[in-house]
N, C-alpha and C positions, 0 to 999 in steps of 0.2 A: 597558649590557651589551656592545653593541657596540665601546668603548671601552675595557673594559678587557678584551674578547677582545683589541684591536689592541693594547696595552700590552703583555699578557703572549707574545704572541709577536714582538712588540720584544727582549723580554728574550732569550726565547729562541733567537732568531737570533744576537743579541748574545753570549751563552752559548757556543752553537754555534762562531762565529767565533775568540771566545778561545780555545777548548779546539785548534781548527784550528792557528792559527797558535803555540800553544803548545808543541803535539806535534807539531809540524813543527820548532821549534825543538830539542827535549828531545831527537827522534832523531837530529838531528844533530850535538851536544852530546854525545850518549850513544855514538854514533860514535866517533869525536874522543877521548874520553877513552879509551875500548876502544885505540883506534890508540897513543896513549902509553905506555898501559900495555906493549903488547905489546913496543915501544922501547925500553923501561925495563926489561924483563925481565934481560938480562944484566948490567948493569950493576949493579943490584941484589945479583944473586946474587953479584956479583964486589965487591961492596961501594964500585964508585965513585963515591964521594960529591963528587969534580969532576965526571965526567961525567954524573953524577945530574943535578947541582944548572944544570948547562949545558942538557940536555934540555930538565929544567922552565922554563927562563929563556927559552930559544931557543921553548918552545910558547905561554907565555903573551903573548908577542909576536908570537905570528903568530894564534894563536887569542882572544885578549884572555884576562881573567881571570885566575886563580892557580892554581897546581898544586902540591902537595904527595905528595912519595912516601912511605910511611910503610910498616915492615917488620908482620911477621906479627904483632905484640903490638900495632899500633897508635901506635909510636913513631914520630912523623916524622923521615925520614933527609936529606930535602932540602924546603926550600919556594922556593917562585920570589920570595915578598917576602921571604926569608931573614928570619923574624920568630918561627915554630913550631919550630925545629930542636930537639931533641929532646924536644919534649912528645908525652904520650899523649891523642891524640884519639879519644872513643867517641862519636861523631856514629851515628844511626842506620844512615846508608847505609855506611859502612864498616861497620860493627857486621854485616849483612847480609852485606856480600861477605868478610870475612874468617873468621866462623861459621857464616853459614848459607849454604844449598845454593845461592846467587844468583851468578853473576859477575859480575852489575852490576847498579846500585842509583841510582835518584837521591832527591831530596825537594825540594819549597819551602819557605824559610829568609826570613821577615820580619827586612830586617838594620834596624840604627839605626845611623847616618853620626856619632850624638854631637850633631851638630846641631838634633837635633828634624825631622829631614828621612827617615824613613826609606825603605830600598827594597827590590825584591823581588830574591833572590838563589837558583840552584839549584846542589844540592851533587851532583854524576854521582861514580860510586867504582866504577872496575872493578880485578878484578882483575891479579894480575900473576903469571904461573905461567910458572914454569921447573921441566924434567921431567914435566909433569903435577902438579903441587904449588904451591900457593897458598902464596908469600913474604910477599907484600904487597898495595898496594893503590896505586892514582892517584885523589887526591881533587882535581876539577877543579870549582872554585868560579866560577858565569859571572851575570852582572848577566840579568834578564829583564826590567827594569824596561820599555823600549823598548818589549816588548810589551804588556805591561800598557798603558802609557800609549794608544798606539796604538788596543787595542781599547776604551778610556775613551774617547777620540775619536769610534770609530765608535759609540760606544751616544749619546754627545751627538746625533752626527747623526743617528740613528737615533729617538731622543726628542724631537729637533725637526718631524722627517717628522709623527712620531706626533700630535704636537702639532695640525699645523698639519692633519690628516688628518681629526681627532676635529675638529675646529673648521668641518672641511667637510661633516662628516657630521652633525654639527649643525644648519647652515645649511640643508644638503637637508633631513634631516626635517622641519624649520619648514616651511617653503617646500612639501612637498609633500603634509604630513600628512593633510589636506584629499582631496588625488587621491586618498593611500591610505582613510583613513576612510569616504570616501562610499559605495563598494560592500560593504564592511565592514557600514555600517549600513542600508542595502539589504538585504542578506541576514539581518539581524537585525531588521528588519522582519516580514519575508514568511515568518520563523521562529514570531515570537511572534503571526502570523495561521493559522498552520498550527496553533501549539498550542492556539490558539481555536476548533478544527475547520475550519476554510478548507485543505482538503485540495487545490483547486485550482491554489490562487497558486501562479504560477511567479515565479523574477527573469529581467527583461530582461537577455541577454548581451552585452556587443558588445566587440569586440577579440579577442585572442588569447594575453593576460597570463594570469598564475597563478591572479587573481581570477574570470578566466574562466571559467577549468578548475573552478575551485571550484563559483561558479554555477553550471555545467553537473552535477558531481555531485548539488550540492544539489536540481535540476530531476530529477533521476534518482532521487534518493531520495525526495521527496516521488508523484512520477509512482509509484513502487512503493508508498506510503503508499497513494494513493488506490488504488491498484488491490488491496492486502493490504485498505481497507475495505470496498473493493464485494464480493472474496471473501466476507470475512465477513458482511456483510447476505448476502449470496447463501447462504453456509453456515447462518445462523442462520434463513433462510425453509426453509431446507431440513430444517434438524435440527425446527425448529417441524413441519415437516409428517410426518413419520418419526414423530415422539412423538404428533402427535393423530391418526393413521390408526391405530395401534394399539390408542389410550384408543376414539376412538370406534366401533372394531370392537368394542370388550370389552362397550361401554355398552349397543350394538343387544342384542349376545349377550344378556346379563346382563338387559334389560330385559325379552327375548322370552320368556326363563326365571320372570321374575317374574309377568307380566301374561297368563302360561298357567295353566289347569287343564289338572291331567290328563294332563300332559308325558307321552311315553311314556321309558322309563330309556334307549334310545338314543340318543334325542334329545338328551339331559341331556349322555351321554357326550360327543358329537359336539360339544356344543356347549362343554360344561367343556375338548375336546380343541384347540377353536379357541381359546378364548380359554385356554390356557395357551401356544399358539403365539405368539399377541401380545405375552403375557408375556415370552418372548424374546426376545421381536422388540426389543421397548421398552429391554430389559435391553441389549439388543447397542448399541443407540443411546447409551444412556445410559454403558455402559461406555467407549465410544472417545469422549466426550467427559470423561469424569474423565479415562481416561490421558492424552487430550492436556492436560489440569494437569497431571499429574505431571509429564510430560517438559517442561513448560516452565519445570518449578520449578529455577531454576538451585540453590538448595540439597536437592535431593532426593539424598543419598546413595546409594553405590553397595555391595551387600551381595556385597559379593568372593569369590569362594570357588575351589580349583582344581576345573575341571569338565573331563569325557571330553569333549568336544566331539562326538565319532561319537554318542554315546547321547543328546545334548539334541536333536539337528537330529531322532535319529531319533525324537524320544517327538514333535517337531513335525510331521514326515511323516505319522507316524499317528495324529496327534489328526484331521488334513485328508483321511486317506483313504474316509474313509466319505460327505464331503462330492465328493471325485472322483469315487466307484465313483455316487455319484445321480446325478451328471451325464452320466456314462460316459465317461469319464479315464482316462487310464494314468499313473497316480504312480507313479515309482519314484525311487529311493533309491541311491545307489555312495557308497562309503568308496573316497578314494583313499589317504588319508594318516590315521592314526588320533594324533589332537592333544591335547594337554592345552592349556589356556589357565585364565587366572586370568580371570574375569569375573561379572557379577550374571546367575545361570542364567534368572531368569525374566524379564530385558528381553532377555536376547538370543533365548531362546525366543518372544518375542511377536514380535522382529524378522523372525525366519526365517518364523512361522507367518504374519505380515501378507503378506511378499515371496510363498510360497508358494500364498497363499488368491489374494492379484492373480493369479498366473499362471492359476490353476484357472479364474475368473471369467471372463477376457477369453481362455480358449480354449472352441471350441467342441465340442460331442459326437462324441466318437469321438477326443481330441486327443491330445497326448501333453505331460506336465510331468516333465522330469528334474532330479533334487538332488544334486548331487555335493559330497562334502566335500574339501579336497585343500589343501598346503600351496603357496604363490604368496611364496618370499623370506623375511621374518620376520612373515610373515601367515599367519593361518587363512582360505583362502576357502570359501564358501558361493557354490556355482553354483546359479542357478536357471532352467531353459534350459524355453520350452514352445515348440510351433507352431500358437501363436492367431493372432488379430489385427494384432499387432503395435502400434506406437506409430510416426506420424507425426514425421519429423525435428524440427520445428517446436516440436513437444510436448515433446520430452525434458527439454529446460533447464528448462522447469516442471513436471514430473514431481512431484519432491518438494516441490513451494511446498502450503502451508498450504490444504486448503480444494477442490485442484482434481485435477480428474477432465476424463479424455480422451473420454469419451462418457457426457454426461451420465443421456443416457436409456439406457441399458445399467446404467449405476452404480447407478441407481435401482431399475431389474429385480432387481439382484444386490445390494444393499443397501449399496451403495459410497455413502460418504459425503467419501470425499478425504482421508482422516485415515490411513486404512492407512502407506503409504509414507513421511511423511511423520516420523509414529513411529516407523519403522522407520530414518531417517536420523538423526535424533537419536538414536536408543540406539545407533549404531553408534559417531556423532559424542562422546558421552560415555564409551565407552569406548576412544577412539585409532582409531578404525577409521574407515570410510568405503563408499559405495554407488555400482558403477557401475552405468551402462547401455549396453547394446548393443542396436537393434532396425532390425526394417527390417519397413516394413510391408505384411501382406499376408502374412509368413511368419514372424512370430516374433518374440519378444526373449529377452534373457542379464541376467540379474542377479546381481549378484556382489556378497555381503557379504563386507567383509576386516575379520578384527579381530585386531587386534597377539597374539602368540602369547607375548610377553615381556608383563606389566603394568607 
């Protein structure tokens, strides 16, 4: 692979060089031929075919090569090997400067010497204008071959480099494939120990090469492997206990209903009113553990539609305010910028009600939760500003990780499971958007959903 990258930019160089010293030559060539023509104007016009044929003789002697002057039909009136004298020549490059819009024209011309030897030749045709009027034409025929060979030269040497290059890079890979391979198969070790559940393994680092750096990632990604599983045992003792505190509140209920005579109809009530609370209860658990499948399902499609954006956040406001006004909250609600956006109404409605339900939760009675809608660039923002708690600096960068919660026993009062925000970044993340955070603790934090206003 290596080898024949180096090859092909062999070539290329090579390429490059020829076209250099080619159009180095061609402009000065093309020069040259402009200069005689200009010389030849008069003369031309005055038809003298001595001092025509003197010019052309006098130039291809000082400039090499042949010159031929040839009037406006293409008849040559003078040639410097006196060989063409009045043939009509329709070579392209004349063809060009005597009808079309060009005043000078060149081409390359593969000649053949007769001998089986051929070479490389370029035909320059500039005009010849006396008045403003195009007479004729200077067709100046000059050997290239010099360059050609030249840069056939420099590609030899150049494919010899190559050669000798690829044959060194050879010898090192042999020679060190070994140094490279071993930490290679180190890290594919401690790979297929980890996909054996050995979440521990680390790999030994030592140096400061690429391999290193590798290793060090890989030691970073597993370390968050292990720590994404302890989350989840830690979530999954947690979600186990959330489902059987409600089943075995229902079962007491339920029991003390059965194993009575003579219940009074209060009682019944009270106690059908408890365990439909449970029910709830259970239902709310159970819920934010499907949506976290959904939003994990990378093919879970997105049900597009264009939405007022002002009227989703507000049917979210007031799904939550009844949930404030028990707490004793002040929710309120601003339209700054009234938005259309193209997006799936009902994840991003869970997004905003999730952001807003955290805020409610981790302020305290008597708080204040403000939602402001407002446009930020080619985004929708979603402000959600309270003055709770706050979030410890520490905390924020894992804010949204799977599973985790800033106070665990608060979470638990308030029936925080870790999964709110989390869900919440994902629907933002599947529709182009994104979640910040702003907090300082002690008086508050800012959350800001932005989602693309374009789809």
């Amino acid at each position: 692979m290596a080898a024949s990258a180096f090859a092909a930019v062999t070539f290329v160089i090579a390429y490059l060089a020829e076209d250099y010293l080619v159009g180095l030559r061609v402009r000065d060539q093309l020069k040259t031929t402009n200069s005689v023509a200009v010389s030849m104007a008069p003369h031309l016009h005055g038809a003298n075919a001595q001092r025509m044929f003197s010019l052309a003789e006098e130039s291809s002697k000082r400039f090499g090569g042949r010159f031929i002057v040839l009037n406006k039909s293409g008849i040559v009136q003078t040639d410097s090997f006196s060989i063409l004298d009045g043939q009509k020549l329709e070579h392209t490059e004349i063809t060009d400067v005597l009808l079309g819009p060009a005043d000078t024209s060149y081409g390359f011309h593969k000649i053949d010497d007769g001998a089986g030897d051929p070479f490389y030749s370029v035909y320059y045709a500039a005009a010849i204008v006396h008045d403003a009027e195009t007479i004729g034409a200077v067709l100046y025929s000059a050997d290239i071959q010099d360059v050609v060979d030249l840069t056939q030269e420099f590609l030899n040497i150049v494919v010899l480099i190559a050669l000798c290059a690829g044959l060194f890079f050879a010898l090192f890979s042999i020679l060190f494939s070994g140094y490279i391979t071993r930490p290679i198969n180190e890290i594919k070790s401690v790979a297929l120990s980890i996909s054996r559940g050995n979440l521990h393994q680390r790999i030994k680092i030592s140096g400061k090469n690429e391999m290193a750096a590798l290793a060090a990632t890989f030691n970073t990604m597993s370390e968050r492997l292990e720590n994404l599983d302890q989350k989840r045992s830690e979530f999954v003792s947690n979600a186990s206990h959330e489902l059987k505190t409600p089943l075995s509140s229902m079962k007491i209920l339920i029991e003390s209903l059965l194993y009575q005579d003579g219940v009074d109809e209060k009682i019944y009530k009270d106690f059908l009113s408890d365990i439909n609370m449970e029910i709830d209860r259970l239902n709310e658990v159970i819920s934010g553990l499907l949506t976290l499948a959904k939003t994990d399902s990378e093919t879970e499609a997105l049900h597009l539609d264009k939405i007022l954006l002002s009227e989703l956040v507000y049917k979210s406001v007031a799904a939550l305010m009844p949930i404030a006004k028990e707490k004793g909250i002040n929710l309120s609600y601003t339209v700054t910028n009234d938005i259309v956006i193209i997006c799936d109404a009902l994840k991003v409605m869970q997004a905003v009600m999730n952001i807003v339900e955290n805020a409610i939760k981790y302020t305290d009675k008597g708080g204040n939760v403000w939602v402001t809608l407002q446009r930020s660039g080619q985004n929708a923002a979603i402000v959600v500003k309270d003055n709770g708690c706050g979030i410890p600096e520490y905390e924020i960068e894992h804010l949204f990780d799977r599973f985790y919660r800033v106070d665990k026993a608060r979470a638990r009062d308030t029936g925080g499971s870790g999964l709110g925000l989390h869900i919440a970044r994902k629907i933002a993340l599947l529709h182009g958007g994104s979640i910040d955070v702003v907090s300082e603790e002690g008086r508050g934090s800012v959350f800001t959903l932005y989602l693309p206003i374009k789809a």
